[in-house]
N, C-alpha and C positions, 0 to 999 in steps of 0.2 A: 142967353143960350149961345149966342155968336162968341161970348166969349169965351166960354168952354171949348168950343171948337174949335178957335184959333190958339189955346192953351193946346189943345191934343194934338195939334197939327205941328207945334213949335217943339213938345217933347216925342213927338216919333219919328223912331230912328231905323232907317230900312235897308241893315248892311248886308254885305254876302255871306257873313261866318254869321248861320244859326246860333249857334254859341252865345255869340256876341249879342247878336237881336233877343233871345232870352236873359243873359243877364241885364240888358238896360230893362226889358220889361219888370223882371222882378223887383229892378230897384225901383220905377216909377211905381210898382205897385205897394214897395213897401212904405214911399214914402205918402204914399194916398192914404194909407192903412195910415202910418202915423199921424197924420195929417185929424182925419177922422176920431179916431181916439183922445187926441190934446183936444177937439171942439170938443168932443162928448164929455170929457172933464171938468172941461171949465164951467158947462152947465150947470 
């Protein structure tokens, strides 16, 4: 568990342009998404 946390601590990025703070979220999000999908595959 500690290392999940210090994974989400190291990818979040807390800038001034909204903008900006959405597009990293999206892309961490889509690489979680893919991330998910390749295990569920390989199964």
């Amino acid at each position: 568990m500690n290392d999940l946390l210090r994974l989400a601590r190291a990818l979040r990025c807390d800038p001034g342009d909204p903008g900006l703070a959405f597009r990293h979220r999206l892309a961490v999000g889509i690489a979680i998404a893919a991330l998910i999908l390749v295990l569920s595959l390989l199964r």
